[in-house]
Phi, psi and omega in degrees: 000136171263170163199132174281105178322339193275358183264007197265168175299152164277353187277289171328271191338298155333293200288302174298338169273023147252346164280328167300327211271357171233012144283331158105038158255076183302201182267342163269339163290341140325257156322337158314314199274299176338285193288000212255132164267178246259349183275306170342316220273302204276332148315342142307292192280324193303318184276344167304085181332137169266150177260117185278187198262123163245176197203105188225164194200138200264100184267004180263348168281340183285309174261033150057044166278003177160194195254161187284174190295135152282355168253151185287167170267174181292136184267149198297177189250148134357101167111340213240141176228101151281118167262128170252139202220161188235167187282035142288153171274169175293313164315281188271018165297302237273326170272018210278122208289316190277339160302314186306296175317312172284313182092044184259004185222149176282102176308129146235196202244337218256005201253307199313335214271281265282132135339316182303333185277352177256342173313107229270141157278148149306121167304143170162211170218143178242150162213121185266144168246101195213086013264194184257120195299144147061043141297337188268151200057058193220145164293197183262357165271357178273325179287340199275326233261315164330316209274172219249156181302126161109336204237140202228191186288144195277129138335112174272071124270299205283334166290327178298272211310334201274326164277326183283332189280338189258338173277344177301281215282311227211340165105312210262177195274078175328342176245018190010048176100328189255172212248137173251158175257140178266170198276329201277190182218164176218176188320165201025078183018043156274121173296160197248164203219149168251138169214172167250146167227101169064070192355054160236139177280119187215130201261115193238199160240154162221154169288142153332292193259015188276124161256095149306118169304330188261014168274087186241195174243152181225135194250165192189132189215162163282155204264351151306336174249045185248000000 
């Protein structure tokens, strides 16, 4: 079925070139694919950058660690989960009365022995990459290779707060079922790991040297050093 432009509203029109035009399509490239027969059409889209989804969220006014920023935050990049986050620790996110209450994270027992888990973040704003594209099936020094200046392995406090904050707000898995591996380790140098389960956020381990497809890496930088 057509529709002819000239029958449509300039109010429609208007709204579809701002839909291309924030999918990263202008209006000529648009008519170009229009007018394209159909292996040309599929040479087209194949070459077209996909735009990934960003996202940003004042996560210390959401889990009600302090009030919201009076400055707007920074807008995220293609791809980028800007966060504003305060100096908790994973302990007490985990004891954080609306995590408790949504039920967004799995208690366990064997994470407690670690330093790490009473280890406080720099308060600040970040912008996180969760997960990092075609990170997966790479070991973790081959996903290191990945990352961007200023970026190291996502921290699981900040990686934790950062899923809890996007299964809160939208319902939905920044990892879609599958696990990123974090900057801390647990015993014998199993590196510690994240997944969503049952739309809880839950902390596990992954090897190092392994190439999973269901493995990725997730990054994290201040957002001052952008």
């Amino acid at each position: 079925m057509s529709i002819s432009l000239k029958r449509l509203e300039r109010k429609k029109l208007n709204l579809g070139m701002d839909k291309l035009g924030s999918a990263g399509i202008d209006v000529e490239r648009w008519l170009a694919m229009v007018d394209a027969d159909e292996q040309t059409m599929k040479e087209l889209v194949a070459a077209w950058p996909k735009l990934l989804p960003s996202f940003t969220y004042d996560a210390v006014a959401l889990f009600g660690f302090g009030e919201p920023s009076k400055d707007p935050l920074p807008k995220p990049r293609p791809g980028e989960i800007v966060i504003r986050v305060g100096d908790w620790s994973l302990a007490d996110l985990l004891n954080c009365p609306l995590i408790v209450r949504k039920n967004l994270f799995w208690q366990q027992d064997w994470y407690h022995g670690y330093p790490w888990v009473g280890e406080k973040m720099r308060a600040g704003i970040y912008r996180v990459r969760m997960p990092i594209p075609d990170s997966n099936r790479k070991t973790a020094p081959e996903q290191e290779k990945l990352f961007l200046h200023g970026e190291d392995f996502v921290s699981v406090c900040l990686g934790a707060t950062t899923l809890a904050a996007h299964l809160h707000e939208t319902g939905q898995d920044l990892l879609n079922g599958d696990w990123t591996r974090c900057k801390e380790r647990s015993s014998g140098g199993v590196r510690a790991g994240l997944v969503v389960h049952e739309g809880r956020v839950y902390l596990g381990g992954r090897w190092d040297g392994l190439h999973h497809g269901y493995v990725w890496a997730s990054s994290a930088r201040e957002a001052s050093e952008s």
